[in-house]
C-alpha positions in Angstrom: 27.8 4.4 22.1 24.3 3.3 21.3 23.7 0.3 23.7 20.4 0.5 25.9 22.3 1.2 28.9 24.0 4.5 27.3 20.6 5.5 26.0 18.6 5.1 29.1 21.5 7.0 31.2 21.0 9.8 28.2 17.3 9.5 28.3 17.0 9.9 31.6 18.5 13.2 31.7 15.9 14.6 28.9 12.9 12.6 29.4 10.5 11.6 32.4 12.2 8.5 34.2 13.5 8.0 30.7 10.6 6.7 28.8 7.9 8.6 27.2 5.3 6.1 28.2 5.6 5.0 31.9 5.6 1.2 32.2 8.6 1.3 29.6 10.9 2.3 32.3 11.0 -1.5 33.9 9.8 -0.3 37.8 7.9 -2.7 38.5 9.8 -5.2 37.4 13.1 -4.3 38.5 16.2 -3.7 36.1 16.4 -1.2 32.9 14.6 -1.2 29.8 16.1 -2.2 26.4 16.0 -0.3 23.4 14.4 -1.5 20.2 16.5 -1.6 17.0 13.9 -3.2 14.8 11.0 -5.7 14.6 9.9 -8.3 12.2 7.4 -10.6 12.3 6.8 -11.8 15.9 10.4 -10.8 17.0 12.2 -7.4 18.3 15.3 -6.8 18.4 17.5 -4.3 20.9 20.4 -2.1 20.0 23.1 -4.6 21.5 21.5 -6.8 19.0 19.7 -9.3 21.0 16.5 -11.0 19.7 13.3 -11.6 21.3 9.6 -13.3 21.2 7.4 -10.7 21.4 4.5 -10.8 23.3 3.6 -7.3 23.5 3.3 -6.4 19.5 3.7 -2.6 20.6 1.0 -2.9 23.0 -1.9 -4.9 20.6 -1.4 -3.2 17.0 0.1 -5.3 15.4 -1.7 -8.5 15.6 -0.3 -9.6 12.1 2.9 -9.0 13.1 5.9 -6.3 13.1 6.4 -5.1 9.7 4.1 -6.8 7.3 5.0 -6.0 3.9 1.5 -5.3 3.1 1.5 -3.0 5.8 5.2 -1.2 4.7 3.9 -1.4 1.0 0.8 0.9 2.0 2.7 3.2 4.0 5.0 3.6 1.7 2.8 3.9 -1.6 0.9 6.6 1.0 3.8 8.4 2.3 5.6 9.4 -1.3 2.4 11.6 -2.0 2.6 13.4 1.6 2.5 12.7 5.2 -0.4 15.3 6.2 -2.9 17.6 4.5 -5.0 19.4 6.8 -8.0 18.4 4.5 -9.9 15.2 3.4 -8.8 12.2 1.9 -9.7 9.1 0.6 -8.6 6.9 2.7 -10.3 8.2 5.7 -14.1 7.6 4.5 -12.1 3.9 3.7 -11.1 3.7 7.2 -14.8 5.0 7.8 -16.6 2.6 5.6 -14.7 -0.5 6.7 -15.1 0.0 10.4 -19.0 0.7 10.2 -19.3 -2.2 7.9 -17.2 -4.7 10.6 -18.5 -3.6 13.7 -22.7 -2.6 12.8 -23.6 -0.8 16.4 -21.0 1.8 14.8 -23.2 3.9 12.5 -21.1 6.9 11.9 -17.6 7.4 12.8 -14.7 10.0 14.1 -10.8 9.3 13.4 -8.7 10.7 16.2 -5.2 10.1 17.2 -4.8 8.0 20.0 -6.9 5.9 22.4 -6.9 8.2 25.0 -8.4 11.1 22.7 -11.0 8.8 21.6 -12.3 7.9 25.3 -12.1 11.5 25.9 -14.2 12.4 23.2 -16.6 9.6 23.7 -17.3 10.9 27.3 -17.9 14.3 26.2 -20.0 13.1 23.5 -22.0 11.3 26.2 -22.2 14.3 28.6 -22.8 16.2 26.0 -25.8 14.6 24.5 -27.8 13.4 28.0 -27.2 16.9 29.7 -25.5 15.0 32.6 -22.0 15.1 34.4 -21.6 11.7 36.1 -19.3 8.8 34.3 -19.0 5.1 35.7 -15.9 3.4 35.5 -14.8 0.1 36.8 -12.1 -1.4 39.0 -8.8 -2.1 36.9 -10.3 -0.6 34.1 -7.4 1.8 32.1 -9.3 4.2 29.5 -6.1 6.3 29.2 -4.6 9.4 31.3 -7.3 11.5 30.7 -8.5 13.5 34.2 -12.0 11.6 34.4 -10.2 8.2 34.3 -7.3 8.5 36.4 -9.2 7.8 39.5 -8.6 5.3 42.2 -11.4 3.0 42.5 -13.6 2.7 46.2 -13.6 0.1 47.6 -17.6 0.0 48.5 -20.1 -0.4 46.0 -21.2 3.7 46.3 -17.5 4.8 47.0 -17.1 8.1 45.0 -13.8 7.9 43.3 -10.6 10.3 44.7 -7.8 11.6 42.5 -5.3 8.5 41.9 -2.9 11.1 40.2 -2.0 14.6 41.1 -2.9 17.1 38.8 -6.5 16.0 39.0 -8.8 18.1 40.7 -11.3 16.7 43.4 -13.8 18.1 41.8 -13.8 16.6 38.5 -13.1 13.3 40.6 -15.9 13.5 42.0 -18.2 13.1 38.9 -16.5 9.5 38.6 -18.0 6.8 40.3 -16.2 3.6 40.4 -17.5 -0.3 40.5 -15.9 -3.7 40.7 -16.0 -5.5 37.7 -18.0 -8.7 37.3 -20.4 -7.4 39.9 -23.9 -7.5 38.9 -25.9 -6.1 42.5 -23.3 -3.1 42.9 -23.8 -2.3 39.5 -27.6 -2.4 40.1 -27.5 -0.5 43.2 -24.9 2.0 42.2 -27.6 3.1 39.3 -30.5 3.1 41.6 -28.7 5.7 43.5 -27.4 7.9 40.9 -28.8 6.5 37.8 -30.6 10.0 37.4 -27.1 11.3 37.2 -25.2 9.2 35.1 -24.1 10.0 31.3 -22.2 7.5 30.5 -20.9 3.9 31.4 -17.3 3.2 30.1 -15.8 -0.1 30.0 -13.5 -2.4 28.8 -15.5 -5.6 27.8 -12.2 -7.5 28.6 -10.3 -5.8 30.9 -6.7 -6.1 29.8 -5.2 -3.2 32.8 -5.5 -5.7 35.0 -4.1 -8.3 33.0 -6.8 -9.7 31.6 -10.3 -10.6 33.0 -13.1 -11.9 31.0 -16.5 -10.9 31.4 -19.1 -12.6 33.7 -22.2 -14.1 31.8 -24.7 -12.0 31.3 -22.4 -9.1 33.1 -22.4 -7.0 29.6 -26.0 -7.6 29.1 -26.7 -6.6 32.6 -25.0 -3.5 32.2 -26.7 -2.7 28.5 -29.9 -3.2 30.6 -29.1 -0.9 33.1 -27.8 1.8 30.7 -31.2 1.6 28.8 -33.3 1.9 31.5 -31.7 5.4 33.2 -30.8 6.7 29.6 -27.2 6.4 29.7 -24.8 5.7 27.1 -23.1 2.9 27.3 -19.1 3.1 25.8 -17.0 0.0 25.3 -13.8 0.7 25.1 -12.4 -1.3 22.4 -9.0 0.1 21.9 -7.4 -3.0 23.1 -10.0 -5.6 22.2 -11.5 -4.2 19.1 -10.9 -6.5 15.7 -8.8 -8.8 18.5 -10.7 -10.8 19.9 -13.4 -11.4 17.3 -13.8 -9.5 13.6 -16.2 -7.2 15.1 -14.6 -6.6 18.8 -15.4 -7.9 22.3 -19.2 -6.9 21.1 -19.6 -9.2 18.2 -18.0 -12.0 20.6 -20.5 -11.4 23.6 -23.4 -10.5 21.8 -23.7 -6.4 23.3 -24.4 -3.5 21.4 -23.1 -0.6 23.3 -24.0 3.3 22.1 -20.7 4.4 21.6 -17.5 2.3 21.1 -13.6 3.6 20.9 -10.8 2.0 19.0 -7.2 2.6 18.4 -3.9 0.2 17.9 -5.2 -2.5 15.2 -6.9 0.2 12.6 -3.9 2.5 12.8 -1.3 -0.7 12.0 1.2 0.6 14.3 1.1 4.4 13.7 -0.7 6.3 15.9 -4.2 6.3 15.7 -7.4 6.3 17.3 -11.5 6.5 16.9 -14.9 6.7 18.1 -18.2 5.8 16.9 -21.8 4.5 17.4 -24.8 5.5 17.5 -26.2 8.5 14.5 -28.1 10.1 16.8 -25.3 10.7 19.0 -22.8 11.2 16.6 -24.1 13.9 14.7 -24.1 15.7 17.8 -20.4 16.3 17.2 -19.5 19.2 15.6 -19.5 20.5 12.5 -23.0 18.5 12.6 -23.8 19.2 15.8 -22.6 21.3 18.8 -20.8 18.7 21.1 -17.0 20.0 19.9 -14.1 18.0 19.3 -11.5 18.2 16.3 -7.9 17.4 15.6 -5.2 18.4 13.4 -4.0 15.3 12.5 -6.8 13.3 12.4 -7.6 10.9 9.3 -3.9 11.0 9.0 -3.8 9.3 5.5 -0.2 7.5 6.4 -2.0 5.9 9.6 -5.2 5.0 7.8 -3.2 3.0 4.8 -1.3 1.1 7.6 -5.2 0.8 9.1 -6.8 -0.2 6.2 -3.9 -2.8 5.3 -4.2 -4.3 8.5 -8.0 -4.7 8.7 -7.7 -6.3 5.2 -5.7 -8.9 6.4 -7.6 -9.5 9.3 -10.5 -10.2 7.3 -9.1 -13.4 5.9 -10.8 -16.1 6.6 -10.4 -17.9 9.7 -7.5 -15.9 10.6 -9.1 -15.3 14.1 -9.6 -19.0 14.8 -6.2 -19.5 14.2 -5.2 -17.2 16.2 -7.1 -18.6 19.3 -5.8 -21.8 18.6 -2.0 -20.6 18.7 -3.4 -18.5 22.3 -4.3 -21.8 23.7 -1.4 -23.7 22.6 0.6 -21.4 23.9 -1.0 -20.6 27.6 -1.7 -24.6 28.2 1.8 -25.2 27.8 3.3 -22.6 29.9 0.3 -23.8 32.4 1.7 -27.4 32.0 5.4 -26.0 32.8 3.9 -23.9 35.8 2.3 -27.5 37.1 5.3 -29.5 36.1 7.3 -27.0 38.5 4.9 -26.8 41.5 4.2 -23.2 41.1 0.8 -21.7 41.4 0.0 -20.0 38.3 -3.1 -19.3 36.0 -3.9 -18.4 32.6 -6.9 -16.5 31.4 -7.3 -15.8 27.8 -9.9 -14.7 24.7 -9.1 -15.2 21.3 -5.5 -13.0 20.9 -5.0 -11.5 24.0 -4.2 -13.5 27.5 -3.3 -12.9 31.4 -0.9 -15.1 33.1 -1.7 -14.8 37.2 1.0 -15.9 39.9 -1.6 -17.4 42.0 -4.7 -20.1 41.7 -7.8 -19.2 39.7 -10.4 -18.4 38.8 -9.7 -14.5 37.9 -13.2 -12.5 38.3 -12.6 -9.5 40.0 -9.7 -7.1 40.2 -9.5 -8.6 43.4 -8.7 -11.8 42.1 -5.7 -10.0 39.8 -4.2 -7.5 41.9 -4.1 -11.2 44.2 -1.3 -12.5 41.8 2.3 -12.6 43.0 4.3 -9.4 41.6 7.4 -10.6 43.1 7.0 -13.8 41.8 6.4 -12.8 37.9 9.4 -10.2 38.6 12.0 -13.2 39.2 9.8 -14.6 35.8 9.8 -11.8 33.7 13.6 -11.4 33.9 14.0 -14.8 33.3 12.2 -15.5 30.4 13.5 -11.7 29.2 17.0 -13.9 29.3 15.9 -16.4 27.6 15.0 -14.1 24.5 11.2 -13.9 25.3 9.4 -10.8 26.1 6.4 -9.9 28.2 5.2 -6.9 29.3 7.0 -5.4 32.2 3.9 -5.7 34.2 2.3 -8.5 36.2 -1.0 -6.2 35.6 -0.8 -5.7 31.6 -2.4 -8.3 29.0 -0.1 -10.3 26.3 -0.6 -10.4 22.8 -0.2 -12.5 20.1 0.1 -12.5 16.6 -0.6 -14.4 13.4 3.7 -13.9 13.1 4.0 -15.9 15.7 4.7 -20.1 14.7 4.8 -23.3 16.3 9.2 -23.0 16.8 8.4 -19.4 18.6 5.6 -21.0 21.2 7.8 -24.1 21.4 10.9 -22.1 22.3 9.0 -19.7 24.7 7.1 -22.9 26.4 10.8 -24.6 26.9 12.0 -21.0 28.1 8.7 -21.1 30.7 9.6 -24.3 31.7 12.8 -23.0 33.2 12.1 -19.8 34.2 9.5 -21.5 36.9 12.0 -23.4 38.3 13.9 -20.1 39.0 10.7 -19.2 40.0 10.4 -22.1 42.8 14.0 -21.3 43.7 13.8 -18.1 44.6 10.5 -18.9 47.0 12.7 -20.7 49.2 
C-alpha cells in the first residue's frame, strides 16, 4: 500500500529519519509526516487523499501557486527539446537579463543549483576577493548546511562561534563570528575588533529561520555602513525573501544595496535552483573570468530557468505584490483576532508574502524574542489546524508563505480552523 504511514515505515529504512530534508520528518512537532500526492493552486494533497491549505508553497517557490499552467506550459515546451546540455542556452542569459534588470545592485550574475550552493559561493567569492578568512553571521540566521554556517551562535557580542553540527571542524568554526540580530552596538563593536579580519557579512534581511523577524530601522543601513568602512562585502541572502517581499527583494523594500546577493526558490519556479550576483568587480573574479573558482554541472538548467522565467513574468504584473500583502494581513489579523477571542497569547509578524506566528506577546526583535515563543503550545496548534485541512510548517521556528493561489474561502476557512484550534490550544494549558 501507498498511504503515508506505509511510506514513512519504508522510508525510514532507506533514508535518514525518513526524509531527505530534516524538518519534513515532523520532530518537532510530534506525529509523522504525510506524503504529497499532488498540488494545485494553494492546496496539497497526501496519498490517503486528504486536502490541505498550504502555507508552505514548498518552502517559498511558489508564490503564484502549485502548478500554474504558465509555469507547466514552459516546462513542458522546455523539456520536449532536452532536460540538460552541458553547454549554453538561451534561457539562462534570460534568467540572467531579467534578474539584473529587477534587482539593479546585481550587475552580473551566476546560476547555481540550490540556495545553499549559492551562499557557499558567495562566501568564497568574498574571501576570495578581500584576501580575508573571517565571515559574520547572525543569530537565527539559516544560510544553508554549508560548514561555515552551521554554527551555533555566542551568546556575547564577541563570542566566536563552536560547531553546532558534527562533522564541522573547529577550525573552520572558528573563522565564523556570530551577532544577534537587530543589534546595532554589538554589530559596531564586533567590527572594531575584527573588522581588519572580516570578508564578508551574510544576512538574511528578514530572517525567516527563526520564523520571521523584520529588520530594525536603520539596522541594514547600519550594517552597509559598517561593511564599507572595514572593506567587507556585504551578502544578503535573498533566497527566501528575494522577488517576495517586494519586486526587487528585501533590498528594494528597505532601501540597502548589498555587494553580493543570493537567490534561489522563486527564479527556479519550483525546480531546483539557485544564484548569486552583485557587484562586476567582484563577479568577474569568478572563474573563467577570474580565478575565484566555482562551477556546476547542472547549472543554467534550461528546464529550471523556463519554470524561473515563467514565474518572474507573472510576478511582474502589476500590483501583484500589493495584493499579496493585503491577502498576508487579512489573513494574520484574523488568526490574531481568533488568538484574542480565545485568550491565548499569540503574535504575528509579517512583510509582504511571508509571515511568523509567535506563541507569546510581542514585539519579535531578536532571536531572543522568537526562540521565547511556546513550542509546545504551536505543537498542540499545528496538529490541530493540520486536522482541520490547513498546513503550516512543522516548525514553530520556520516562516509561512503565501501565495497569489490563495482566495478569500481559503483564508476564511483557515481563520474559522484558527479559531478552533486555539481553543484546543487553551485546553490543553490547563
Amino acid at each position: 500500500m501507498n498511504t503515508s504511514t506505509d511510506l514513512f515505515a519504508r522510508a525510514k529504512n532507506l533514508l535518514p529519519g525518513g526524509v531527505n530534508s530534516p524538518v519534513r520528518a515532523f520532530k518537532s512537532v510530534g506525529g509523522e509526516p504525510f506524503f504529497a500526492a499532488r498540488a494545485a493552486g494553494a492546496h496539497l494533497w497526501d496519498v490517503d487523499g486528504r486536502r490541505y491549505v498550504d502555507y508552505i508553497g514548498s518552502w517559498g517557490p511558489m508564490i503564484a501557486g502549485h502548478a500554474h499552467p504558465s509555469v507547466i506550459e514552459a516546462v513542458q515546451r522546455t523539456a520536449v527539446n532536452g532536460l540538460s546540455f552541458g553547454v549554453p542556452n538561451p534561457l539562462e542569459v534570460e534568467m540572467a537579463e531579467t534578474i539584473t534588470r529587477l534587482v539593479p545592485s546585481c550587475e552580473m550574475v551566476r546560476m547555481v543549483n540550490s540556495g545553499t550552493e549559492a551562499t557557499l559561493s558567495a562566501i568564497r567569492l568574498a574571501r576570495g576577493a578581500t584576501g580575508r578568512t573571517r565571515i559574520v553571521k547572525f543569530e537565527g540566521c539559516y544560510h544553508g548546511h554549508g560548514d561555515s554556517f552551521l554554527v551555533k551562535a555566542g551568546s556575547g557580542v564577541l563570542t566566536l562561534g563552536m560547531p553546532d553540527s558534527p562533522g564541522v571542524p573547529k577550525p573552520l568554526a572558528d573563522l565564523t563570528l556570530t551577532l544577534p540580530f537587530n543589534d546595532f552596538d554589538a554589530a559596531t563593536e564586533l567590527f572594531d575588533a575584527y573588522g581588519a579580519d572580516i570578508a564578508g557579512l551574510i544576512v538574511e534581511p528578514i530572517v525567516g529561520n527563526a520564523n520571521c523577524i523584520l529588520p530594525a530601522d536603520g539596522f541594514l543601513q547600519h550594517l552597509r555602513t559598517l561593511c564599507t568602512q572595514h572593506g567587507c562585502v556585504l551578502i544578503f541572502d535573498e533566497v527566501m525573501t528575494g522577488f517576495r517581499v517586494a519586486l526587487g527583494g528585501a533590498q528594494a523594500r528597505y532601501g540597502v544595496e548589498p555587494d553580493l546577493t543570493t537567490f534561489g526558490k522563486i527564479i527556479g519556479g519550483g525546480m531546483p535552483v539557485g544564484a548569486y550576483g552583485g557587484r562586476r568587480d567582484l563577479m568577474a573574479q569568478i572563474a573563467p573570468s577570474g580565478p575565484i573558482y566555482q562551477a556546476g554541472t547542472l547549472s543554467g538548467n534550461p528546464v529550471a530557468m523556463a519554470a524561473g522565467l515563467a514565474t518572474l513574468q507573472l510576478i511582474q504584473d502589476p500590483g501583484f505584490h500589493e495584493r499579496l500583502e493585503a491577502t498576508t494581513h487579512r489573513l494574520c489579523d484574523g488568526v490574531e483576532a481568533a488568538a484574542q477571542a480565545a485568550g491565548v497569547a499569540f503574535t504575528t509578524v509579517r512583510s509582504c508574502a511571508m509571515f511568523g506566528w509567535y506563541f507569546r506577546r510581542g514585539p519579535i526583535q531578536t532571536y531572543a524574542d522568537a526562540t521565547g515563543s511556546d513550542a509546545a503550545a504551536f505543537r498542540v496548534f499545528f496538529h490541530a489546524m493540520l486536522e482541520r485541512g490547513v498546513y503550516l510548517a512543522p516548525s514553530a521556528f520556520e516562516a509561512g508563505f503565501l501565495s497569489s493561489a490563495h482566495t478569500d474561502a481559503d483564508l476564511d476557512a483557515t481563520i474559522a480552523a484558527a479559531a478552533e484550534s486555539f481553543e484546543i490550544v487553551r485546553k490543553a494549558a490547563g
